[in-house]
DOLUM-118165 format. One record per residue (C-alpha): residue in one letter; x, y, z. Coordinates in nm, 4 decimals. Example, Ala and Ser with C-alpha at 12.3 -4.5 7.8 and 13.67 -1.06 7.14 Angstrom:
BEGIN
SITE sedren        u        v        w
SITE      a   1.2300  -0.4500   0.7800
SITE      s   1.3670  -0.1060   0.7140
This chain:
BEGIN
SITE sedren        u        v        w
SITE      x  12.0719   9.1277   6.1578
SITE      x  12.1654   9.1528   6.5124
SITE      x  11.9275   9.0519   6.7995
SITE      x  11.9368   9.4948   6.8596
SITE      x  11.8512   9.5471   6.5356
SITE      x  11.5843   9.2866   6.5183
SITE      x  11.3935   9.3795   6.8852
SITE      x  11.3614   9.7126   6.7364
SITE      x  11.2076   9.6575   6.3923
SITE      x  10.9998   9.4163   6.5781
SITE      x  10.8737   9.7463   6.7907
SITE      x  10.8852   9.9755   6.4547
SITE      x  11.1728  10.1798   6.6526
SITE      x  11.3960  10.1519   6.3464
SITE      x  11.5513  10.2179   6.0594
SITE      x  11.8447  10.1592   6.2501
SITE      x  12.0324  10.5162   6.1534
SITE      x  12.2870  10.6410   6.3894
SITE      x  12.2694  11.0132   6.4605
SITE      x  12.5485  11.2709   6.3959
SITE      x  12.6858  11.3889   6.7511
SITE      x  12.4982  11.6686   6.9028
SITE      x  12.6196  12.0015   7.0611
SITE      x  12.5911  11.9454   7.4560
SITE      x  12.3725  12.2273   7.6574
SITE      x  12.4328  12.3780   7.9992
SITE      x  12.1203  12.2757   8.3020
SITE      x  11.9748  12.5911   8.3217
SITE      x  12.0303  12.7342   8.6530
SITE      x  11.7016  12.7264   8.8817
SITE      x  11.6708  12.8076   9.2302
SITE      x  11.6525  12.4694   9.4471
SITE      x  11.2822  12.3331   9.4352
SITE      x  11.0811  12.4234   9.7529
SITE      x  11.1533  12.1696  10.0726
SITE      x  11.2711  12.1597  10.3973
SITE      x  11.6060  12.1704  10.3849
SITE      x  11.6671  12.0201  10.7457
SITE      x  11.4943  11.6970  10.6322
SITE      x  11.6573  11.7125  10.2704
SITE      x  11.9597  11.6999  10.4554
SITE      x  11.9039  11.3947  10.6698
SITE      x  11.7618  11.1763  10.3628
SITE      x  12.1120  11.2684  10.1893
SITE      x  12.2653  11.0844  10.4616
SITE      x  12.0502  10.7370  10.4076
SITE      x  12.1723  10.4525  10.3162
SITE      x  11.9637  10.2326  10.0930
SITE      x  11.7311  10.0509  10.3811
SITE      x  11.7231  10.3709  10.5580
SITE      x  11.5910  10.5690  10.2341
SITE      x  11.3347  10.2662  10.0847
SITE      x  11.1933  10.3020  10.4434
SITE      x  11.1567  10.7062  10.4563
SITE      x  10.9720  10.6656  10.0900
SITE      x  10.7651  10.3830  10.2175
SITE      x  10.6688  10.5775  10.5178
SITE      x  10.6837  10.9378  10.3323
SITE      x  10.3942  11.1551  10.4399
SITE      x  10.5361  11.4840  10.3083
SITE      x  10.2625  11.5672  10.0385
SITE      x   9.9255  11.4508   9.9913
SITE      x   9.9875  11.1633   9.7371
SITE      x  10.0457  10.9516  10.0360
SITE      x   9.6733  11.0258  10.1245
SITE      x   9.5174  10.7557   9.8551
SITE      x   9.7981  10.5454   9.7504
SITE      x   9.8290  10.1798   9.8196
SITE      x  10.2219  10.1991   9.8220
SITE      x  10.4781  10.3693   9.7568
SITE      x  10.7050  10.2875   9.4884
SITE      x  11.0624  10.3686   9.5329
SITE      x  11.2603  10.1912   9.1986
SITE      x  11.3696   9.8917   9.1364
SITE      x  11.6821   9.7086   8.9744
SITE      x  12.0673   9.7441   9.0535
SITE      x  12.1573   9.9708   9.2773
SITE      x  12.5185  10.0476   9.1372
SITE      x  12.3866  10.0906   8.7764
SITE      x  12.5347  10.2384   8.4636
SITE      x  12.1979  10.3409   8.3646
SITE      x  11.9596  10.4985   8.5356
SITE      x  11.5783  10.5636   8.3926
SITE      x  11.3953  10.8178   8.5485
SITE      x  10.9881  10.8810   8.4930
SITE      x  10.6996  11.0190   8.6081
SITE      x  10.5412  10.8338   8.8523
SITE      x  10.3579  10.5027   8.9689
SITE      x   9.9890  10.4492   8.8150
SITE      x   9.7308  10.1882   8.9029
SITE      x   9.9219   9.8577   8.8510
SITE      x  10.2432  10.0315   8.9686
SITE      x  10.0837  10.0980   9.3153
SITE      x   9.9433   9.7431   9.3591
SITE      x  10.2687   9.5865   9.3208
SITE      x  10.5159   9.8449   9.3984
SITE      x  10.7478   9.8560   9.1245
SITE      x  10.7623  10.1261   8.8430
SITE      x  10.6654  10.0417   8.4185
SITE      x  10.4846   9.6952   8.5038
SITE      x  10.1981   9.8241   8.2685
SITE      x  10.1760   9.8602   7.9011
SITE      x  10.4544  10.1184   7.9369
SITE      x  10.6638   9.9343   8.1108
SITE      x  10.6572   9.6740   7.8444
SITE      x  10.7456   9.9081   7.5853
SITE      x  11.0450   9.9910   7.8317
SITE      x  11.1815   9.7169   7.8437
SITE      x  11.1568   9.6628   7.4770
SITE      x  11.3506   9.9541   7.4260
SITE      x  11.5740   9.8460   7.6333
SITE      x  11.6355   9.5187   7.4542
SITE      x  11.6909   9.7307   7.1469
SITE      x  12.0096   9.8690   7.3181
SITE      x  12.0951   9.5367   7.4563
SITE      x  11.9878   9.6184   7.8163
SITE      x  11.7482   9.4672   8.0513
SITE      x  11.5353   9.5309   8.3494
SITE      x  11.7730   9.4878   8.6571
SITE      x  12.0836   9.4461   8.5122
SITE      x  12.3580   9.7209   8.5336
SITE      x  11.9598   9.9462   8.4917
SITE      x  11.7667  10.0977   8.7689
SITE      x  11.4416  10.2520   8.7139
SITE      x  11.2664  10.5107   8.9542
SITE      x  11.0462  10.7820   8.9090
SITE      x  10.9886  11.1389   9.0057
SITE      x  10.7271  11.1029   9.2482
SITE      x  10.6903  10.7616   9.4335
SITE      x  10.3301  10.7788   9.5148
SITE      x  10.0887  10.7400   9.2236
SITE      x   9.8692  11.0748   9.1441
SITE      x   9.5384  11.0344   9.1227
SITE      x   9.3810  10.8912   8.7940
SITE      x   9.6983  10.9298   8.6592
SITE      x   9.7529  11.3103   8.6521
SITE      x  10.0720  11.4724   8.5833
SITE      x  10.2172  11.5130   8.9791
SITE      x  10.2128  11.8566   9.0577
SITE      x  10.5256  12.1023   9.1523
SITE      x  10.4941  12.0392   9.5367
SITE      x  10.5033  11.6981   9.4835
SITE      x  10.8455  11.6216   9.3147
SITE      x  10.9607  11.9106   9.4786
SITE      x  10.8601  11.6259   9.8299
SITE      x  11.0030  11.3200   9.5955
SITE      x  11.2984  11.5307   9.4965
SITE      x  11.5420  11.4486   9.7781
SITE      x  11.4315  11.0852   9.7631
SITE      x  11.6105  11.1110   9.3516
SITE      x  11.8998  11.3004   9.4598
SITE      x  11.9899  11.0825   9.6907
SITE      x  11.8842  10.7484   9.5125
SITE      x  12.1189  10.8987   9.1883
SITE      x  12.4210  10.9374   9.4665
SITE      x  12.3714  10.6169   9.6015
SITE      x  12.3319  10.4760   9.2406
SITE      x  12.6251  10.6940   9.0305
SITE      x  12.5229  10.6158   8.7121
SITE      x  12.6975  10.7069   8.4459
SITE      x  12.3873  10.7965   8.2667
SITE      x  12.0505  10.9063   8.3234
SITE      x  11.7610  10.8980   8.1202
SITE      x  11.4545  11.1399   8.1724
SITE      x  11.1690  10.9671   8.0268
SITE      x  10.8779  11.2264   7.9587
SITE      x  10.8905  11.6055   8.0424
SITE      x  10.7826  11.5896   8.4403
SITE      x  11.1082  11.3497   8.4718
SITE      x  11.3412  11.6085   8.2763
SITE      x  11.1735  11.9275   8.4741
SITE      x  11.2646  11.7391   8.7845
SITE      x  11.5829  11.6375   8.7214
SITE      x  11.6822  11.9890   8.5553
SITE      x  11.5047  12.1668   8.7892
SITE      x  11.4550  12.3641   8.4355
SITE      x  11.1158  12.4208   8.2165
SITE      x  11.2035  12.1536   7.9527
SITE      x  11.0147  12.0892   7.6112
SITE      x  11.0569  11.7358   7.4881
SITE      x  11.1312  11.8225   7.1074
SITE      x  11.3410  12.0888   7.1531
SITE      x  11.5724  11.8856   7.4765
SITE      x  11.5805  11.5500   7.2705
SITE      x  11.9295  11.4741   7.1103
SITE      x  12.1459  11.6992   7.3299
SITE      x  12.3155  11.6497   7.6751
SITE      x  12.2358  11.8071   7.9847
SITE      x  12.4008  11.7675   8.2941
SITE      x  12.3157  11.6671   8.6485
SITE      x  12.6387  11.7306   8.8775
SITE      x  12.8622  11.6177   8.6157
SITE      x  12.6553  11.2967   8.5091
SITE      x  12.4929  11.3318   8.1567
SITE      x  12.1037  11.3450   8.1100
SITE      x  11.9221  11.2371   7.8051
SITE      x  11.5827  11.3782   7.7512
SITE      x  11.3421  11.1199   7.5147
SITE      x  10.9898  11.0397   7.5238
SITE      x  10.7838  10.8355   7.8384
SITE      x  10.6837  10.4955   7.7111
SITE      x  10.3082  10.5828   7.7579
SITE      x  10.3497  10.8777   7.5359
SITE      x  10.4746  10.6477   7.2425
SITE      x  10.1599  10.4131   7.3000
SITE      x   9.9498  10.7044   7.2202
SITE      x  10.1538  10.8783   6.9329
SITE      x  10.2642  10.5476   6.7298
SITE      x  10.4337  10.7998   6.4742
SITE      x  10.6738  10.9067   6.7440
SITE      x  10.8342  10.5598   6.7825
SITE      x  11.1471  10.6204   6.4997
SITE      x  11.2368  10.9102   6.7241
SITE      x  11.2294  10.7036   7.0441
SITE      x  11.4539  10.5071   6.8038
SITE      x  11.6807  10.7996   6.7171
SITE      x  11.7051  10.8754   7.1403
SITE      x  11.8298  10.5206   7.2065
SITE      x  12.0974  10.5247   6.9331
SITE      x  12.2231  10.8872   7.1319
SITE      x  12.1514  10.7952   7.4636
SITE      x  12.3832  10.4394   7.3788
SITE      x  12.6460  10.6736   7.1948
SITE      x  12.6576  10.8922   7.5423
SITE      x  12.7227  10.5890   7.7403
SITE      x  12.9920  10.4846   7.5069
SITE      x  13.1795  10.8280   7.5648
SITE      x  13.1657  10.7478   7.9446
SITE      x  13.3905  10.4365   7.9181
């Protein structure tokens, strides 16, 4: 059994099937989320330090009111992969990287069971980089603030993949209504880059059951990456 096969038993992410390829869908097109355009603009001109300062200094919606830190993304910045989710929570905003909870360690499990790690050739951000507060689901004027920050974090990056993790992460990157069960297994598209739409970590910690589909979205999202090379 290989060390893939065996990381994701271990999690109860398998049988280790391989899914039959899927049809690829169109991004619905939605008018451009609501922002100032003049300072959209000038964060698509930052370079990396220029950017991580704007977000760390971001005052553009009212998450920045109670959070300890902003959290950016971590991990290579000329990635393959890119993992996209929600935003910080508690033990995100006291150390100021994203999925250093529970969640996070079922991230990285996952990706172990498609022989990737945290940091290498993988970059993980989120939709919002300030956390909400008690954990809410951030609201549309505040990844419609983040949203430049992504765009121009995913040009700086160029993945060759991204993967929405939850439904706030595919909405955003869309910029489409998106319903996890009925997005999961197909490709979108962001400017010419393919999105894959599976479950957030903390999701599977509270629906156990849901785990051999998490499994099913990491054999498709690895079978997308291998149709990039």
């Amino acid at each position: 059994m290989s060390r893939r096969d065996q990381v994701a038993r271990d999690l109860g992410l398998g049988p280790t099937w391989r899914l039959r390829a899927a049809p690829q869908a169109e991004t619905p097109a939605l008018p451009a989320p609501a922002h100032d355009a003049a300072r959209a603009h000038t964060i698509g001109l930052m370079d990396w330090p220029a950017l991580l300062d704007e977000i760390g200094n971001c005052q553009a919606c009212d998450l920045c009111q109670a959070r300890k830190q902003a959290v950016p993304g971590v991990g290579d910045t000329s990635a393959d992969w890119l993992f996209v989710g929600e935003g910080p929570g508690a033990e995100e905003d006291e150390r100021g990287e994203p999925f250093v909870g529970q969640a996070g360690k079922l991230l990285d499990a996952m990706l172990a069971a498609i022989d990737l790690r945290r940091g290498d050739n993988v970059y993980i951000a989120n939709a919002v980089k300030c956390r909400p507060p008690n954990n809410r689901t951030p609201e549309a004027n505040e990844t419609a603030a983040c949203w430049p920050f992504l765009q121009r974090q995913i040009e700086l990056i160029q993945p060759k993949v991204i993967v929405a993790l939850g439904r706030p992460a595919a909405q955003t990157l869309l910029q489409a209504e998106v319903r996890i069960s009925a997005a999961r297994g197909r490709l979108f598209d962001y400017q010419g880059t393919p999105v894959v739409v599976t479950y957030h970590p903390a999701y599977l910690l509270r629906n156990l059951a849901e785990k051999a589909k998490a499994w099913e979205d990491l054999c498709f999202m690895r079978r997308a990456m291998g149709d990039r090379h």
